[in-house]
N, C-alpha and C positions, 0 to 999 in steps of 0.2 A: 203964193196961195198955199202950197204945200207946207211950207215953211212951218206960216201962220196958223195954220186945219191942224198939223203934227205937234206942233211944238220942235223942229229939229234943232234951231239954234241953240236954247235954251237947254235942251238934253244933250248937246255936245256930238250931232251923227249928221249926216248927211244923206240925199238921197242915194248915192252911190253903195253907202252902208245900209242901209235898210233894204234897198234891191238885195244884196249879196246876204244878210240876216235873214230876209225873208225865204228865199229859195234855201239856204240852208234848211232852215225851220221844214218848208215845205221836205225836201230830200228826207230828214231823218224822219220822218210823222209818215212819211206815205204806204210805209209800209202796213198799216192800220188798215187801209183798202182791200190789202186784201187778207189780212189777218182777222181783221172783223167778222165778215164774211164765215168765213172757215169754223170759228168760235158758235156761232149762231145756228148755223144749218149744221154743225154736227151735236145740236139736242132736239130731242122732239117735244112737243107740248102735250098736255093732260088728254087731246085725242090721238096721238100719234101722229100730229104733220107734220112734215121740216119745212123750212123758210128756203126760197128761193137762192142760190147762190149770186146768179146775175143780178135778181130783183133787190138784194139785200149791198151787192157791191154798188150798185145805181145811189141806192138811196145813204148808202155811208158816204160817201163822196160828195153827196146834195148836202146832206149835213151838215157834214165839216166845215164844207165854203162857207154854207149862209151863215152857221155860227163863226166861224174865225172871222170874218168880214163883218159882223158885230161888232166883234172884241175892237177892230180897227177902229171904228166909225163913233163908237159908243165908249169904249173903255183908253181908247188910245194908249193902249200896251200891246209889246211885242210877242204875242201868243197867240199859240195855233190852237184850236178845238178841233176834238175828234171823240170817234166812241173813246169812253176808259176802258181797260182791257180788266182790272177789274169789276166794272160796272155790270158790263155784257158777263161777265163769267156769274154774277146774280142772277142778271135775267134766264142766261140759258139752263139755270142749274139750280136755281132756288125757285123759281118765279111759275117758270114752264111745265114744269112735271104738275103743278097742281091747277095750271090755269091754259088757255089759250094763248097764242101769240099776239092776236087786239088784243088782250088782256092784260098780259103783261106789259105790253108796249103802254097800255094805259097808265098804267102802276108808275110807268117813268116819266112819263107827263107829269102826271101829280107830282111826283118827286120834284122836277124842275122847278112848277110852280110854288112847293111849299120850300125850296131855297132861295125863290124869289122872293115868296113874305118875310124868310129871316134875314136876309138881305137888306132887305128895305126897311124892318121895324127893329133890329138893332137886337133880334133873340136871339141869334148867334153867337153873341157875347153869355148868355144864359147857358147855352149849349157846350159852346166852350168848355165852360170852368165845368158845369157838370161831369164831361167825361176827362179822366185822369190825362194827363200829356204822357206817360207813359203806356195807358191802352192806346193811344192813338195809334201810338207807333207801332204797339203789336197788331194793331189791325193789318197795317199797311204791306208788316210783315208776314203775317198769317194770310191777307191777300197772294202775297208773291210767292208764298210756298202753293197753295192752292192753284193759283196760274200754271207754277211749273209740271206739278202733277198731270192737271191736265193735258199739258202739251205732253208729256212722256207719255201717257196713256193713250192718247190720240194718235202718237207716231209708232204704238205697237211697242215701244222702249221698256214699256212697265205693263204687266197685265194682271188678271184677276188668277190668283192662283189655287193651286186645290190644296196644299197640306198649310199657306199660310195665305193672311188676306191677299195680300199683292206678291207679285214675280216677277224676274229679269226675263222680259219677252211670253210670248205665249205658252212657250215647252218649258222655260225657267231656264231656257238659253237665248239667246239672240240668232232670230235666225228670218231669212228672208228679205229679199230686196228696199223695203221700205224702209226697213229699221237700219241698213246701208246706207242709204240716201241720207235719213232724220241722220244719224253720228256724224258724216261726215258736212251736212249742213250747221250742226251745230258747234261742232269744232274751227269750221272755219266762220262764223259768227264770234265766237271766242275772239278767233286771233286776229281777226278785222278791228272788232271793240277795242279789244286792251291795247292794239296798238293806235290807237284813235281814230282811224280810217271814217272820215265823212262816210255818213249813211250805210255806214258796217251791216247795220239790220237790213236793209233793204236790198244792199250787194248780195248780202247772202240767199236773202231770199229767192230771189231774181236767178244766180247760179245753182241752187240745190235744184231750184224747179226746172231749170232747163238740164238738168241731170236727170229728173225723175223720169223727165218727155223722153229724154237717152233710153234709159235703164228701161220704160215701159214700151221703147217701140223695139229694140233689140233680144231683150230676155222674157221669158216664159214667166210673167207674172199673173198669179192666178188671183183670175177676176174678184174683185171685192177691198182684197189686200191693200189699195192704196187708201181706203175709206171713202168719204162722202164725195171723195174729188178724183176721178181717173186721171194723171197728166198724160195731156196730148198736143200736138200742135195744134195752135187753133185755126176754124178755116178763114177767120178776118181777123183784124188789130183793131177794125173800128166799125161800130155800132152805134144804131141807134141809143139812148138808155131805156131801162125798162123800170117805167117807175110805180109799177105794180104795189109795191108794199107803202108808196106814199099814202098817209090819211087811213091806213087800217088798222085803227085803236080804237078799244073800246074801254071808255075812261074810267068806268063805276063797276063793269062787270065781274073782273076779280073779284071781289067781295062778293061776290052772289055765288063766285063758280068755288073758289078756294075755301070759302067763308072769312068772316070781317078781321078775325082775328088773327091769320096767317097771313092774308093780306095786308095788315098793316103791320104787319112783323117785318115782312119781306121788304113793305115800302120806307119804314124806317131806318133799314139795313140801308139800302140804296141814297136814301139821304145824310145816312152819317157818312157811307163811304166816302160818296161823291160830294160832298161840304167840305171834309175834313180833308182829303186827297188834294181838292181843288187849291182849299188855303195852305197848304202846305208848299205845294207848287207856285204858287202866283206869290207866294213870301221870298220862297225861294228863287226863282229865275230875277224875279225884281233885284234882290238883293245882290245877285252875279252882274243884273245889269246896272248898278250903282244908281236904282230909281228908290230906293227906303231913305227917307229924310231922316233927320239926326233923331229925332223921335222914337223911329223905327217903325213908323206908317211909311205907306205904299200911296202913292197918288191916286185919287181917286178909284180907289178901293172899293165903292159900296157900287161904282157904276161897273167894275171889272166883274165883283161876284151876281150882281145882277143878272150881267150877260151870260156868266155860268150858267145861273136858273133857267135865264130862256134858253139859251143850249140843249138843257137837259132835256126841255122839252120840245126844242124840235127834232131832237134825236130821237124822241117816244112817238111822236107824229110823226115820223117817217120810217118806224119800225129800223134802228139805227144802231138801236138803244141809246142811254144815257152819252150824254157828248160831255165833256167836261174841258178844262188846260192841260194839255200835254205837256209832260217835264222835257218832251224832245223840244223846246221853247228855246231851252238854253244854247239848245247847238249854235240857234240864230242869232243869240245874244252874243257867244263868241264871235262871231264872224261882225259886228258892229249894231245888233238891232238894238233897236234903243223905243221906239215909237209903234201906232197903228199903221203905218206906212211900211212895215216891216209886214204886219199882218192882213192888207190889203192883196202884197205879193205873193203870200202864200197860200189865202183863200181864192182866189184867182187861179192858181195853180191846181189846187186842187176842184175848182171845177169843171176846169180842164179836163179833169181825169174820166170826166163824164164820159167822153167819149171813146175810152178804153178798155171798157169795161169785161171784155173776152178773153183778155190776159187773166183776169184774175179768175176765170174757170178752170185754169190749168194748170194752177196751183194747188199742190195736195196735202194734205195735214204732217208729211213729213218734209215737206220743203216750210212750211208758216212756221209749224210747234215749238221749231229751235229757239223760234222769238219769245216765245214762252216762259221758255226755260228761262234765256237770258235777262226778258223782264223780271224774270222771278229772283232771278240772282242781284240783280239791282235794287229790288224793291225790300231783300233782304238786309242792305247796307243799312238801314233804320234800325236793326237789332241792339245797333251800339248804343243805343238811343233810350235803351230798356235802361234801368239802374236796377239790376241783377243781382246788387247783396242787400236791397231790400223786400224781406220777405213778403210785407204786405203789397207791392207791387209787383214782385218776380212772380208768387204762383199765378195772382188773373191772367196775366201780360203769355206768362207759359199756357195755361188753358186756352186762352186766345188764336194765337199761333198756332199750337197742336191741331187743335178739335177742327179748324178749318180743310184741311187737307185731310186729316185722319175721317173726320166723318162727312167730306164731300161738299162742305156748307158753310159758307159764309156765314148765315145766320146763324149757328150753331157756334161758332168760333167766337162771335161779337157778343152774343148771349152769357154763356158761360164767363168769360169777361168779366161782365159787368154783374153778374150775381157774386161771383166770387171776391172781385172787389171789394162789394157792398156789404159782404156775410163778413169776410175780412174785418174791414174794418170798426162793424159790428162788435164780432168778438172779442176785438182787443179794446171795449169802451170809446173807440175814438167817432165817438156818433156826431161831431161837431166838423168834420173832414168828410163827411158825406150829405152831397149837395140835396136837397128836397127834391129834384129833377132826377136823379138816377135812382133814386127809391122808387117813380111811379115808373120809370125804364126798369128795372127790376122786377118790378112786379108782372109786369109784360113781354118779358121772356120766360118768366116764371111760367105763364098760361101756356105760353108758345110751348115751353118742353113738355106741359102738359096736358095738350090738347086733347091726346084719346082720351084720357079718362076723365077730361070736363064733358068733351062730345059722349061720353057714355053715360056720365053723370046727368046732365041737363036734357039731353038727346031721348033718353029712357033704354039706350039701349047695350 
């Protein structure tokens, strides 16, 4: 029956391989449980709440299972879903400051949804060609600089300084227990990784934070210093879950709290990320696992980015954020996954995790951040990807990249982009090379950069 439900003959694996794919998969992804978490509650929303740390590890973990066990049943590929690390870094950091957390959560609902309608009606292919293959990959890029900053600034690594924007530490040295911990979590992240070490990210995790619980139960760390998460032992390993933040979206609100036109900025962002992220990964893990037919399609493709969509949005309905295909997919593909039977094993695993959930309070932003970094170091490999001695694509692709990190904003970085693209190629006559789609995406970050002085314009004030 398995056989037959999978496809295993026919793809060349066996249940044996797909068990051992699967738990791979599961192994390197899990560390999202509690990185998620850490990303999310350390921003606060347009009233100053932060999200639960427990309530929000419950519901990343409910997430992932329901969507990855999708992907098995529905898409029958070997992929795991979970938050995107840069999905959640929009939500907390583009979304939040100008809306509530229903709110924003609602913003990624709709997002899932409307990658279900391109999904389904074939506009994808419209989308596509509209935005250049070269911005893509500065997204991806200008993503994983943005990630890293984060995590440096979070672990105290990098801070706000007084004679230049940013500084080494908070004195413009490094100094204090946490930022001990973050270095040497991240160096040994490093040499776990390059040396290929299975679930190097989650080894590491795992050790820096049983460091932290060291270093804060023996040294004079002064209260606040480790950030949103004090490490301590915990008094259980197992819990009820707390699924507090299930079902607390509010789907249209944004647009009333943000206004229409920053919320569909925001929620655009979140759709190109997470479309363009998604197909890159599902291209690619397919093609490591020898599933692209001579064509260069993927088997049932339109049913695998469906299940995207709906991901997306049961990770906004469970306040998760955005769930998307994890490129950690591939670990399990080396190990033999071939099939949904591979992704049965690892949504299964992770809901498992449910009942764990007190581990991951004891985790501090300088044991998670390192993940950060190193995500960000990874997601920079796409740079090669720029064609950098052409000028009409090196400057947007460089503004892209920059402007993310430099000005705090995804949206800021994908914007800039695509106007300079567009002005680009403008100038040089080549108005036949610019699709009728990124003119009216142009014109719509165009508003976005200049929102006060429309709201001051139209507003009266």
């Amino acid at each position: 029956m398995l056989d037959r439900f999978f496809e295993l003959t026919g793809r060349g694996t066996t249940v044996g391989r797909e068990v051992r794919g699967g738990l791979t998969t599961f192994v390197a992804m899990a560390y999202i449980i509690l990185l998620n978490p850490i990303i999310l509650a350390g921003a606060r929303d347009v009233t100053g709440a932060r999200l639960s740390i427990a309530q929000l590890t419950t519901s990343t973990a409910l997430a992932a299972a329901i969507s990855t066990l999708l992907m098995a049943f529905i898409g029958n590929a070997p992929f795991g879903l979970a938050a995107g690390l840069g999905l959640n870094a929009v939500v907390a950091y583009q979304a939040a400051p100008y809306m509530t957390w229903a709110q924003a959560m609602g913003l990624v609902v709709l997002e899932g949804f409307v990658i279900i309608v391109l999904a389904v009606t074939g506009l994808r292919t419209l989308i596509m060609n509209a935005i250049p293959l070269a911005l893509k990959h500065a997204i991806s890029v200008g993503i994983g600089l943005f990630i890293a900053l984060i995590g440096l600034v979070d672990a105290g690594f990098v801070a706000r300084g007084t004679g230049t924007p940013v500084q080494l530490g908070a004195t413009g040295h490094l100094t204090g227990w946490p930022v001990v911990v973050f270095s040497f979590g991240l160096l040994l992240m490093i040499v776990l990784y390059v040396r290929r070490t299975p679930a190097a990210i989650l080894i590491s995790i795992v050790v820096t934070a049983a460091l932290a619980i060291l270093v804060n139960s023996l040294a004079r760390v002064p209260r606040g210093s480790w950030g949103v998460v004090t490490p301590r032992v915990p008094e259980r390993l197992i819990s009820a879950p707390d699924f507090g933040l299930v079902g607390a979206f509010d789907l249209f609100g944004g647009f009333g709290r943000a206004g229409a036109l920053t919320a569909t900025v925001v929620l655009f962002t979140l759709v190109l990320s997470g479309f363009f992220d998604a197909m890159g990964t599902i291209i690619g893990v397919s093609d490591e696992a020898g599933l692209v037919d001579e064509r260069g399609q993927v088997p049932r493709l339109g049913r695998v980015l469906t299940v995207d969509g709906v991901a997306g949005m049961v990770g906004g309905s469970m306040s998760s954020s955005a769930n998307t295909v994890f490129v950690e997919s591939a670990a399990g593909v080396g190990e033999g996954a071939r099939t949904g039977l591979a992704s049965v094993v690892t949504g299964a695993l992770l809901g498992l995790t449910l009942l764990f959930t007190p581990l991951a309070a004891v985790v501090p932003a300088a044991a998670a951040a390192p993940a950060l970094v190193l995500v960000g170091a990874l997601m920079m490999m796409q740079s090669k990807n720029v064609p950098w001695g052409d000028l009409d694509l090196a400057v947007p692709a460089f503004l892209t990249i920059a402007l993310m990190p430099f000005t705090y904003s995804i949206t800021n970085g994908v914007g800039a982009g695509v106007i300079a693209y567009t002005l680009v190629k403008a100038a040089r006559g080549r108005f036949s090379e610019i699709p009728w789609l990124l003119w009216i995406v142009s014109l719509i970050f165009l508003a976005y950069f200049a929102i006060d002085w429309l709201e001051q314009l139209f507003g009266g004030g």
